[in-house]
KEZAKE-984534 format. One record per residue (C-alpha): residue number from 0; x, y, z; residue in three letters. Coordinates in Angstrom, 1 decimal, always signed. Layout:
<atoms>
ATOM    n       X       Y       Z  res
ATOM  NUM       X       Y       Z  ALA
...
</atoms>
This chain:
<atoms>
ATOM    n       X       Y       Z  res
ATOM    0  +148.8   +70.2   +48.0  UNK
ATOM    1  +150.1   +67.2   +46.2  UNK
ATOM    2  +148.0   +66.7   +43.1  UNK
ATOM    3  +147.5   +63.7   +40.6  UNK
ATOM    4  +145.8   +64.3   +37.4  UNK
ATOM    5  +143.1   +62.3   +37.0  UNK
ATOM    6  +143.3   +61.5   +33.1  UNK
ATOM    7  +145.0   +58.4   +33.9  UNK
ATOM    8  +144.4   +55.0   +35.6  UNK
ATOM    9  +145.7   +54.4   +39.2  UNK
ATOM   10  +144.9   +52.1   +42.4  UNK
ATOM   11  +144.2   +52.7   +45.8  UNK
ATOM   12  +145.3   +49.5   +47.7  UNK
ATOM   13  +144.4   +48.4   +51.2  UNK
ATOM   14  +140.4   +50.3   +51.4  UNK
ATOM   15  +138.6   +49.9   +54.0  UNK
ATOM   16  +134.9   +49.4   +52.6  UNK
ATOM   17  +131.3   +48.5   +54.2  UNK
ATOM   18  +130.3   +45.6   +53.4  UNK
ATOM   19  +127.0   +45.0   +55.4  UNK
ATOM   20  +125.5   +44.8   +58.9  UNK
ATOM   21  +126.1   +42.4   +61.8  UNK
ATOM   22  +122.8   +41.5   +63.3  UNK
ATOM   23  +121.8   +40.2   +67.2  UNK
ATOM   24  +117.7   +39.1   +66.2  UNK
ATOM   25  +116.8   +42.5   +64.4  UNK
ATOM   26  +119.6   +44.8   +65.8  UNK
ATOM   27  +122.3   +45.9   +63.7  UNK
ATOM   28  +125.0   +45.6   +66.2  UNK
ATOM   29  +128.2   +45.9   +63.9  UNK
ATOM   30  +129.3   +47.0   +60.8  UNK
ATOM   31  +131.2   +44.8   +58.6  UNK
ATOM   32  +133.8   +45.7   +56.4  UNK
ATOM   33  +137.1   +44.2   +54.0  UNK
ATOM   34  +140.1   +45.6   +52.5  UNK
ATOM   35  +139.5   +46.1   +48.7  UNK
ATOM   36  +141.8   +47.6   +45.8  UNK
ATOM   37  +139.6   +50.6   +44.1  UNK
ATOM   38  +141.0   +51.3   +40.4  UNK
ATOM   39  +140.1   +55.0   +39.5  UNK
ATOM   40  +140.2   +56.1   +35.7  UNK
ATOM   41  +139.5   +59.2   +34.1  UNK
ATOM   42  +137.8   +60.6   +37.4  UNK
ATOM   43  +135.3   +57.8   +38.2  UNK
ATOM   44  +135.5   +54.5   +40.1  UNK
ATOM   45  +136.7   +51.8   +37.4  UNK
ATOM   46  +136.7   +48.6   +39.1  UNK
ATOM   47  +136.6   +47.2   +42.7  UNK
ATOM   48  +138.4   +44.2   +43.4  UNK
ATOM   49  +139.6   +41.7   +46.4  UNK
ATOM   50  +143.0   +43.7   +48.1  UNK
ATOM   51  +146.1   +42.6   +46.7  UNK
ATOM   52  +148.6   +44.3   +49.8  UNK
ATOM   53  +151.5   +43.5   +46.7  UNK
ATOM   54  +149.9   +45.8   +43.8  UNK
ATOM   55  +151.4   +48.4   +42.9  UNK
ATOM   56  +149.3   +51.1   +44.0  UNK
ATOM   57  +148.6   +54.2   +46.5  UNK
ATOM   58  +148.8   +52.5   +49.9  UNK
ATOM   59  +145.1   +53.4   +51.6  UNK
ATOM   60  +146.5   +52.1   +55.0  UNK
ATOM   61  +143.3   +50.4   +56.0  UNK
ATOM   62  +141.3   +53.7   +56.4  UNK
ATOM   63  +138.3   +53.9   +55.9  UNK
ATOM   64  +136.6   +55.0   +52.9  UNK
ATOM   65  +133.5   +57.3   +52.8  UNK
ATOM   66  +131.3   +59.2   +50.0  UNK
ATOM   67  +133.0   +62.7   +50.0  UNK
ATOM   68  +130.6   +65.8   +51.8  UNK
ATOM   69  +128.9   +67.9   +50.7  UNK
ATOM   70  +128.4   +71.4   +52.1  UNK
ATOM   71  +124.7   +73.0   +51.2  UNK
ATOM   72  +124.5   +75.9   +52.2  UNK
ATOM   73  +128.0   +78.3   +52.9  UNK
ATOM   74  +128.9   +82.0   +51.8  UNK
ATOM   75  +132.4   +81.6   +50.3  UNK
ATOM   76  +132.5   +85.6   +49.1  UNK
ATOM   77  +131.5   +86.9   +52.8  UNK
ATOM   78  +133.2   +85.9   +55.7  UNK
ATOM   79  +135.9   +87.1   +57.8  UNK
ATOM   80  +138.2   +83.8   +57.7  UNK
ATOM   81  +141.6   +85.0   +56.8  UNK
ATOM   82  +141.4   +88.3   +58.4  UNK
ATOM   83  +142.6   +89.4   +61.9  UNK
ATOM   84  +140.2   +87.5   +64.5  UNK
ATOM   85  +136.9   +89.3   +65.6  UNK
ATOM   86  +134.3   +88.1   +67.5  UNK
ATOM   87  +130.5   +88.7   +66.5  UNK
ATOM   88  +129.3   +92.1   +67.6  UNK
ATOM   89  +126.7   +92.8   +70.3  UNK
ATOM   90  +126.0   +96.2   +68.8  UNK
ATOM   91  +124.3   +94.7   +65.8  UNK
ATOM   92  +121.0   +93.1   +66.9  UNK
ATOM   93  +118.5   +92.9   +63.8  UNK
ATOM   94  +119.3   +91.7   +60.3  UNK
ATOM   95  +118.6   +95.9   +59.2  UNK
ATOM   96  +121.8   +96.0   +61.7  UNK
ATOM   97  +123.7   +93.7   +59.7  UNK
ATOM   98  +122.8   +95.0   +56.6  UNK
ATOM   99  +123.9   +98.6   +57.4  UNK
ATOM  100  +127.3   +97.2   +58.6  UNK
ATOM  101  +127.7   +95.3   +56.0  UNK
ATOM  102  +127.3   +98.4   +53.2  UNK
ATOM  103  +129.9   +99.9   +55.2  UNK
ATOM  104  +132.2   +96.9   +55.1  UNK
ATOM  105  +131.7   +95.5   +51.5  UNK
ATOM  106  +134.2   +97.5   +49.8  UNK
ATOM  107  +136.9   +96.9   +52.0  UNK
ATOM  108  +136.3   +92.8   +52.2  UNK
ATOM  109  +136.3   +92.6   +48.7  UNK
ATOM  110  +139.9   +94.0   +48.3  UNK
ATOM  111  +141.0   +90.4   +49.9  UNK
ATOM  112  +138.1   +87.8   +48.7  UNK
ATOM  113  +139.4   +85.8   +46.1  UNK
ATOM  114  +142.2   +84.6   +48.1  UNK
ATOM  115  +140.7   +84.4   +51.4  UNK
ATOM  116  +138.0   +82.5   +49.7  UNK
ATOM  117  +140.4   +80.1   +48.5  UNK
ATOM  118  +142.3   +79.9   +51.8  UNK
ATOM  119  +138.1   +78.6   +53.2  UNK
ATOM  120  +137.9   +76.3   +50.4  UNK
ATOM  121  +141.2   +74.6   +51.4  UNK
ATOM  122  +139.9   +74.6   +54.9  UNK
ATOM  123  +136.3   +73.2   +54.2  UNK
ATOM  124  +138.3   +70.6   +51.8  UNK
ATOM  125  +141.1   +69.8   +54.9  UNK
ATOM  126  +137.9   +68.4   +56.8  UNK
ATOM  127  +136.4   +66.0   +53.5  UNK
ATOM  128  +134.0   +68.9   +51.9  UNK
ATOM  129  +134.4   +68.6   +48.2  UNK
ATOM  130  +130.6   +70.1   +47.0  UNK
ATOM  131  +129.4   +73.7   +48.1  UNK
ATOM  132  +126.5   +75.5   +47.4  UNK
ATOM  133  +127.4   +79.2   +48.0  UNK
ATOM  134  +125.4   +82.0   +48.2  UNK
ATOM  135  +126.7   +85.2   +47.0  UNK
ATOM  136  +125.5   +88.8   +47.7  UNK
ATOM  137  +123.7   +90.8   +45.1  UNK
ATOM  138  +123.1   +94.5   +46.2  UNK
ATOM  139  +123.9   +97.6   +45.4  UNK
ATOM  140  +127.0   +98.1   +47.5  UNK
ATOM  141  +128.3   +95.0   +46.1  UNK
ATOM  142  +127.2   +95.1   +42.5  UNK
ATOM  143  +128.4   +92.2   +40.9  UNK
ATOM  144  +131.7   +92.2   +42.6  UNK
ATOM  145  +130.7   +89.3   +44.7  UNK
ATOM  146  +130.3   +87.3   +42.3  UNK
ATOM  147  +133.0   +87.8   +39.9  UNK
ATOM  148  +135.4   +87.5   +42.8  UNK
ATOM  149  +134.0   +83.9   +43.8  UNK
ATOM  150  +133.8   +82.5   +40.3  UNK
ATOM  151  +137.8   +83.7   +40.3  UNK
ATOM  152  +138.5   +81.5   +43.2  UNK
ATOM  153  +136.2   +78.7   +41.7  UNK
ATOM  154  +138.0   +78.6   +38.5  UNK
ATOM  155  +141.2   +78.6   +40.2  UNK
ATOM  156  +140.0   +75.8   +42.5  UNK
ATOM  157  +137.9   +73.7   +39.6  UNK
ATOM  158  +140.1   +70.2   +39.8  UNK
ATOM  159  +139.6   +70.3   +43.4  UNK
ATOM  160  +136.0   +71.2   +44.2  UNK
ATOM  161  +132.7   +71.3   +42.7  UNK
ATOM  162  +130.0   +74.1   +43.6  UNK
ATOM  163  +126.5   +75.6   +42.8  UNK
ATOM  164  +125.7   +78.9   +42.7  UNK
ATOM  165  +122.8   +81.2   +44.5  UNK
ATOM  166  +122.0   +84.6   +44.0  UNK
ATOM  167  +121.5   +86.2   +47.5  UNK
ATOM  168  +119.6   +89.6   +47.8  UNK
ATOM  169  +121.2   +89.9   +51.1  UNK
ATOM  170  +120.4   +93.2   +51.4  UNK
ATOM  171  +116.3   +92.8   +50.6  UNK
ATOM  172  +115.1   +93.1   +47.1  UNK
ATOM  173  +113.4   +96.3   +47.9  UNK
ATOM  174  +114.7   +97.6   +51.1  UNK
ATOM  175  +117.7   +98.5   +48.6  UNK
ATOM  176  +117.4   +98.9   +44.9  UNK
ATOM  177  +118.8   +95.5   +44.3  UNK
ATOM  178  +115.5   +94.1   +41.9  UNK
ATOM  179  +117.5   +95.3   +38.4  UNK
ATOM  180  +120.9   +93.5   +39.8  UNK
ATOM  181  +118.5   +90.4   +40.6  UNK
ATOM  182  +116.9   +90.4   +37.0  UNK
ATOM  183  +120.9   +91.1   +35.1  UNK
ATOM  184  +122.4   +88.2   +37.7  UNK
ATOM  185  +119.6   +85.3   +36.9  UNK
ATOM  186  +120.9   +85.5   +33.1  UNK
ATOM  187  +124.2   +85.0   +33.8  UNK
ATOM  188  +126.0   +81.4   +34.8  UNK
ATOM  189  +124.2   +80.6   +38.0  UNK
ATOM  190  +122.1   +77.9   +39.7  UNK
ATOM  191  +119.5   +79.5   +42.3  UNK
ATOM  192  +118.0   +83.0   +43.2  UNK
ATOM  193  +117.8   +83.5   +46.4  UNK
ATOM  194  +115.8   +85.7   +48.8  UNK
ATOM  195  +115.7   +87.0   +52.6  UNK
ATOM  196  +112.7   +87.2   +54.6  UNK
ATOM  197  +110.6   +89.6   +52.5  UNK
ATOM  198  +107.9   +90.5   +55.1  UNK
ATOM  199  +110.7   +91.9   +57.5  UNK
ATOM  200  +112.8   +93.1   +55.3  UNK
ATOM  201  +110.8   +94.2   +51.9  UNK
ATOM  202  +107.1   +94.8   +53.8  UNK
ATOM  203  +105.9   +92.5   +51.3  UNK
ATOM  204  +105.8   +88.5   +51.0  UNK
ATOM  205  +104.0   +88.6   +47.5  UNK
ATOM  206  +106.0   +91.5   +46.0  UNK
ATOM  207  +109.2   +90.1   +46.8  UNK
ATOM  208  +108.0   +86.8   +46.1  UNK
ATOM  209  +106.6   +86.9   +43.0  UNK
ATOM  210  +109.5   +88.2   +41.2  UNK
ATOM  211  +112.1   +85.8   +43.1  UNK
ATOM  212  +109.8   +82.8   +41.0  UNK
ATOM  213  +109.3   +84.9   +38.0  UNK
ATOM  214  +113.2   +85.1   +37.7  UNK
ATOM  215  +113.8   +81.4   +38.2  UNK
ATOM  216  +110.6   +80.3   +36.1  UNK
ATOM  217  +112.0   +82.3   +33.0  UNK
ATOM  218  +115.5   +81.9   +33.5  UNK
ATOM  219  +115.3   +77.9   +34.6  UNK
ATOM  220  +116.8   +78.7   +38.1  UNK
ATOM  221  +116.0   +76.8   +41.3  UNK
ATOM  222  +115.2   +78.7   +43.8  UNK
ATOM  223  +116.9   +78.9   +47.4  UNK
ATOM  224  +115.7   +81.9   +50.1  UNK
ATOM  225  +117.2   +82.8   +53.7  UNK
ATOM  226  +114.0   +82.5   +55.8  UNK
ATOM  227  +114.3   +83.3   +59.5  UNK
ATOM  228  +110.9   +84.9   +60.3  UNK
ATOM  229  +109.4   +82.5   +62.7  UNK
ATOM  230  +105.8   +83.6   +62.8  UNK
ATOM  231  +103.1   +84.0   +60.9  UNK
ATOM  232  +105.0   +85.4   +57.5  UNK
ATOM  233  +107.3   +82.3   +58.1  UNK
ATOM  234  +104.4   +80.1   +57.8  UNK
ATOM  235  +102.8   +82.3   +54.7  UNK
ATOM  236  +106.4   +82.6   +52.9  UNK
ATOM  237  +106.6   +78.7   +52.6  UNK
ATOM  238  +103.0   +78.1   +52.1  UNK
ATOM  239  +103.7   +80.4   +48.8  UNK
ATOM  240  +106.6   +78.3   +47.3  UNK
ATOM  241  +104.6   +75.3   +48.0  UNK
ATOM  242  +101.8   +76.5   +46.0  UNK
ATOM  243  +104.4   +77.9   +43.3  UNK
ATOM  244  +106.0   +74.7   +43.0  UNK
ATOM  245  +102.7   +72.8   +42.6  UNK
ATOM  246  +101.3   +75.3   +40.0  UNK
ATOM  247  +105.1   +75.0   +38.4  UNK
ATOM  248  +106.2   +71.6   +38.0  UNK
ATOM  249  +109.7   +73.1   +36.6  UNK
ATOM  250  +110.2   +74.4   +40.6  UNK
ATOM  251  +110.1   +70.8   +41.7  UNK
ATOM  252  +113.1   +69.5   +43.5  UNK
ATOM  253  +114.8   +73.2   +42.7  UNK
ATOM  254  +113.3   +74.9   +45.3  UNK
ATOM  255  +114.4   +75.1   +49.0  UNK
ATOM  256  +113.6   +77.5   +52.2  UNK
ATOM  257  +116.7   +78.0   +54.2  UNK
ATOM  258  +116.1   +77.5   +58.0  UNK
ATOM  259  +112.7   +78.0   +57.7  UNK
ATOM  260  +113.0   +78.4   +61.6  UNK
ATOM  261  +109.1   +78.6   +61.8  UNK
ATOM  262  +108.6   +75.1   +61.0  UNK
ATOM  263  +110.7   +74.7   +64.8  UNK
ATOM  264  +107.6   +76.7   +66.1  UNK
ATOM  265  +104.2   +74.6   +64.7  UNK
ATOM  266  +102.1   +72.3   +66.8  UNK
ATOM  267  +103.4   +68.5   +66.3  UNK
ATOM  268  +100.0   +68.5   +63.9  UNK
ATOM  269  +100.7   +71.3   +62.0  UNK
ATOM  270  +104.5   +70.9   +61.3  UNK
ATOM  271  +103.0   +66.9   +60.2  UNK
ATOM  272  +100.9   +68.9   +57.5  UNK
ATOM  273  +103.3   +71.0   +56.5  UNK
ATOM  274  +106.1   +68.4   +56.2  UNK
ATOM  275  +103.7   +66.6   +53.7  UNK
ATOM  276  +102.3   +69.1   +51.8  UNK
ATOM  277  +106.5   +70.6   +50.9  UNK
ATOM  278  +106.9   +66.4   +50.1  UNK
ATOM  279  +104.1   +66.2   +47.8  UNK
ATOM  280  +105.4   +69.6   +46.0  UNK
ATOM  281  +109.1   +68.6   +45.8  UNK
ATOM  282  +110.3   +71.8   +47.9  UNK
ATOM  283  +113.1   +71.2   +50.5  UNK
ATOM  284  +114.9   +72.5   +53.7  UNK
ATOM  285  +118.3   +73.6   +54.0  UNK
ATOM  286  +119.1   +73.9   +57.6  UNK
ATOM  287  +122.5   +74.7   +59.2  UNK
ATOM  288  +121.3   +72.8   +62.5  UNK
ATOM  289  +120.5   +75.5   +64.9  UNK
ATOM  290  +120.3   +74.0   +68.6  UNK
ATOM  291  +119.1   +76.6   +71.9  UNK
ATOM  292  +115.8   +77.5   +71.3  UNK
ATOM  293  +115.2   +76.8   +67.9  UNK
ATOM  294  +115.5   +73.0   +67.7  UNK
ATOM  295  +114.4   +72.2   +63.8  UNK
ATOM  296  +111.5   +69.3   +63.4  UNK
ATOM  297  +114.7   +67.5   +61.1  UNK
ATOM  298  +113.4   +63.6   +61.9  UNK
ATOM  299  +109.7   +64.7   +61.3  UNK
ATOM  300  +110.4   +66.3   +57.7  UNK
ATOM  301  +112.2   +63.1   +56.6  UNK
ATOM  302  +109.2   +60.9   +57.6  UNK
ATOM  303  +107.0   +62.5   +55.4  UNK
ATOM  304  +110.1   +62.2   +52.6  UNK
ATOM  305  +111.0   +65.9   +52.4  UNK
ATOM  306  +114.8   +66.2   +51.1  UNK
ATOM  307  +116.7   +68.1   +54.2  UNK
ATOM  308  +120.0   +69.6   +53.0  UNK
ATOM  309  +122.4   +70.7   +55.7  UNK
ATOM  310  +125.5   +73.4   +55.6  UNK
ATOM  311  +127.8   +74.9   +58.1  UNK
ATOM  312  +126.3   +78.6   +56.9  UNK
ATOM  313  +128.3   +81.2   +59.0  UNK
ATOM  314  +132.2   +80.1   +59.4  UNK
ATOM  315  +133.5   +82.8   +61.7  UNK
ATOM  316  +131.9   +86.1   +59.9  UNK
ATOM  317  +130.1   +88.9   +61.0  UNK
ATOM  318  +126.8   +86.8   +62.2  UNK
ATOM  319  +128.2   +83.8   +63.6  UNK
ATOM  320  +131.2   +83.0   +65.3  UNK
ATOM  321  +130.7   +78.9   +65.5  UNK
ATOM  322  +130.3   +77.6   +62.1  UNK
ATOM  323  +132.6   +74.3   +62.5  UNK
ATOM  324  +133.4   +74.0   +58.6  UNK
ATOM  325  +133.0   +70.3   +59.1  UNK
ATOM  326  +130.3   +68.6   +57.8  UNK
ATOM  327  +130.7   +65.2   +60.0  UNK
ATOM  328  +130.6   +67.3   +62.8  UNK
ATOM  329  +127.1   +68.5   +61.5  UNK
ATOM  330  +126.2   +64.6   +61.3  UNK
ATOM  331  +127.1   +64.5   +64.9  UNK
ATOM  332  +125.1   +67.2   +65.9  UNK
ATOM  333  +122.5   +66.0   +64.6  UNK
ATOM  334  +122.7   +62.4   +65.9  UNK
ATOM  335  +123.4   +64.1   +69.5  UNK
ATOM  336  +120.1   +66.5   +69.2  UNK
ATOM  337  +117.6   +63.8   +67.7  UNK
ATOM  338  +119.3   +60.7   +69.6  UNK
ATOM  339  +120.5   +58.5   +66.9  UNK
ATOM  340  +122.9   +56.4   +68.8  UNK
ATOM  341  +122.5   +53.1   +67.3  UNK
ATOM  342  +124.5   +51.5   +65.2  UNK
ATOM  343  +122.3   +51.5   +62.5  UNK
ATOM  344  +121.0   +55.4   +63.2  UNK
ATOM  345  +124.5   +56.5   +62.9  UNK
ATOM  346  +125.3   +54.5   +59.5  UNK
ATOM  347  +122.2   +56.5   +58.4  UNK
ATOM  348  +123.3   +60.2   +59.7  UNK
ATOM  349  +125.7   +60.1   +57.8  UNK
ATOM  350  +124.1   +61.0   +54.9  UNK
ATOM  351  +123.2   +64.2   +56.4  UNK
ATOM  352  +127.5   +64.8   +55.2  UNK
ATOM  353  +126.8   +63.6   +52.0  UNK
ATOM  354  +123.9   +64.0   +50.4  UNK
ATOM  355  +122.4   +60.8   +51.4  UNK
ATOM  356  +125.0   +59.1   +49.4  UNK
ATOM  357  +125.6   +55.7   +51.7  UNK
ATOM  358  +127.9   +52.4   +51.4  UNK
ATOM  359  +125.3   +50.8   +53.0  UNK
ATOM  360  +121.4   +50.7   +51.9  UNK
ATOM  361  +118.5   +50.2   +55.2  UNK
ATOM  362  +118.9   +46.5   +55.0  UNK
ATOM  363  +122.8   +46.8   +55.0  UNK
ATOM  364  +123.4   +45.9   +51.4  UNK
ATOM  365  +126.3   +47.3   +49.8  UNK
ATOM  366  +125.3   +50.0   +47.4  UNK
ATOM  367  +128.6   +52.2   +47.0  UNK
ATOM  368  +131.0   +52.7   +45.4  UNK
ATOM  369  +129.6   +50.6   +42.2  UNK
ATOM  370  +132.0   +50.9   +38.5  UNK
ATOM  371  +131.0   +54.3   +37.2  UNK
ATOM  372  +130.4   +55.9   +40.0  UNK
ATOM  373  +132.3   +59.5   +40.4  UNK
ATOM  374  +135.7   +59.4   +42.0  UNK
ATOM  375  +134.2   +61.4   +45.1  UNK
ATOM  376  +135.8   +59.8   +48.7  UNK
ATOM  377  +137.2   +60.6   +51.8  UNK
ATOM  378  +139.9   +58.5   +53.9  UNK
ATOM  379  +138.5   +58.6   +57.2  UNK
ATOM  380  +140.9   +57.0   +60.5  UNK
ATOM  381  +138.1   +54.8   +61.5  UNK
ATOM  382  +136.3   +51.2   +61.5  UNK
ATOM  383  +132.7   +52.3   +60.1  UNK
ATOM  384  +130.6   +55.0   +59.0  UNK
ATOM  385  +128.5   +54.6   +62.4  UNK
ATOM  386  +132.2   +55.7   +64.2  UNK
ATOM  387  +133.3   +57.9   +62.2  UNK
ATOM  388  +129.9   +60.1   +62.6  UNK
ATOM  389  +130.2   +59.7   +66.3  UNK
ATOM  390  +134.1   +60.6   +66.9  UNK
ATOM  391  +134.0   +63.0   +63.8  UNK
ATOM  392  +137.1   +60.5   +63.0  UNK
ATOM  393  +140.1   +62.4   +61.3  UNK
ATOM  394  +140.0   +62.8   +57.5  UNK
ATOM  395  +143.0   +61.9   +55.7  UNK
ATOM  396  +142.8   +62.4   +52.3  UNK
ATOM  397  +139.7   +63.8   +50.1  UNK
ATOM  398  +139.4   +62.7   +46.5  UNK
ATOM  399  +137.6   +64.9   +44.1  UNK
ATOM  400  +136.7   +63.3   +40.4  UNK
ATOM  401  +140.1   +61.5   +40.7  UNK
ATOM  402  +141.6   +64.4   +41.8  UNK
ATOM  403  +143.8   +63.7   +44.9  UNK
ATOM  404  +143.4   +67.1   +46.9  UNK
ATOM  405  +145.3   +65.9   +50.0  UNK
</atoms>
């Protein structure tokens, strides 16, 4: 990839940027937009100005700029991307399945992770992902392996992308002895612990629970767990963290439930009383948008204001064959399953891709990019946001902190 250091000023000429909403009465019914130059210095947005097609400057060809994605929830050290294709097994029915094949396997992925991890990273980044929160397994097969071999990627990929960090007990906390790895890992340089569904996998919600808070209470950590259960120990699981995070003001806005597939299963009443009571305590969902059976109440949590992070997850590996890598094609799910075809309701999916970051506020005033903002964009072949959400619209080049990755 062609790289430009970003300690120094340049210009992007011809942009395509939002500039507000067409209206017919009170319906949004277009998307307007102008060609601007965008002057990047030291790895934030300098200055925005009318296009001069004459400047001298990096030709944007008209396409469309876009706040870069961002990809919450991924598993950079455990996948099978970059190996010989392999389908997911049906031998391997239960996550004790899983975890039994993967103590088997471990040892012989990690002999390739750092560069196959690399080779996903370039592949997440070819499709406009330039921010991942990645879990990484802690266990005892593992050790800390996992985690040394993804900071060695990270650090080899640190002009380029940008990435938080979650311990994941993949393996269960106390189903293996992995409770002394959890305590050593939540010292070290990392941003989340992490958990699996302790009640199937531990025999315990409290137990496992308890010291998953502990950990991140003491050793300022938010907190992030895989949650699948759908049942009753779904319902109890989440009804902890909410009480955690409202006895721990510190939790607030750090703590998440991933898939927390047993919200899909409450009465419309219940999920409504759920959705408000993890908005009032500042605890969100990170969902990799199942569809089938498990259709996630995703519309209903925003209502009530709870913060909904979405990731691809599984990108070909041992549990998932589909994962797309591509966050707009996420957005698009999305608008498909909850039928956000408007205009407007497309503008607004996007955000889904990048962490609610948007050119356009509700009422279609232009809120980005503004001077000072961080250099983080996509080039995107296509005439709005609205489009480019519903034709997942080609990327073309992906900007981190000035960076030019592609």
């Amino acid at each position: 990839m062609d790289m430009i250091t970003n300690d120094h000023r340049y210009i992007f000429k011809n942009v395509l940027l939002e500039t507000g909403f067409e209206y017919d009465g009170e319906e949004v019914v277009k998307t307007k937009t102008a060609l601007f130059c965008v002057e990047i210095a030291g790895g934030k947005v300098n200055a925005i100005t009318p296009n001069d097609p004459g400047k001298d400057g990096i030709d944007a060809k008209g396409w469309l700029m876009l706040p870069a994605f961002k990809d919450m929830h991924a598993h950079l050290d455990k996948m099978l991307y970059g190996l010989p294709w392999q389908a997911v097994s049906e031998k391997r029915k239960t996550v004790k399945d899983q975890i039994a094949y993967e103590q088997q396997m471990i040892p012989e992925w990690l002999k390739t992770s750092v560069v196959r991890t690399e080779k996903l990273i370039d592949f997440l980044q070819s499709n406009g992902t330039h921010y991942i929160r990645s879990h990484f397994n802690i266990d005892p097969t593992s050790g800390f392996d996992s985690l040394k071999h993804l900071e060695t990627a990270l650090k080899n990929k640190e002009k380029t992308v940008g990435a938080e960090l979650v311990a994941f007990p993949q393996h269960g906390v106390f189903y293996t002895n992995t409770a002394p790895l959890l305590k050593e890992v939540a010292k070290m340089n990392i941003d989340f612990i992490g958990g699996v569904d302790p009640y199937s996998i531990d025999g315990s919600i409290e137990k496992t629970m308890d010291l998953i808070t502990q950990l991140a209470i003491d050793n300022n950590k938010g907190i992030d767990i895989h949650l699948h259960e759908a049942g009753e120990s779904g319902v109890k699981t989440i009804e902890y963290l909410i009480n955690r995070a409202n006895e721990n003001p510190a939790l607030r806005g750090k703590t998440f439930v991933s898939h927390a597939f047993a919200l899909a299963y409450l009465s419309t009443l219940d999920a409504e009383r759920m959705a408000a009571r993890l908005a009032e305590a500042g605890v969100g969902i990170v969902s990799s948008v199942p569809f089938g059976k498990t259709i996630m109440p995703i519309p209903l949590l925003r209502k009530h204001g709870v913060e909904v992070l979405v990731g691809n997850d599984n990108i070909q590996d041992h549990w998932n064959t589909f994962g797309p890598g591509h966050m707009l094609q996420k957005a698009k799910l999305i608008a498909g399953l909850y039928g956000y075809s408007s205009e407007w309701a497309l503008s607004r999916t996007l955000g889904f891709a990048t962490r609610y970051i948007l050119p356009l506020d509700d009422k279609g005033n232009q809120q980005w990019p503004k001077a000072g903002n961080d250099a983080n964009f996509v080039f995107l072949e296509a005439s709005c946001s609205a489009e480019a959400v519903a034709r997942v619209s080609p990327v073309k080049s992906l900007v981190h902190k000035g960076e030019i990755v592609f």
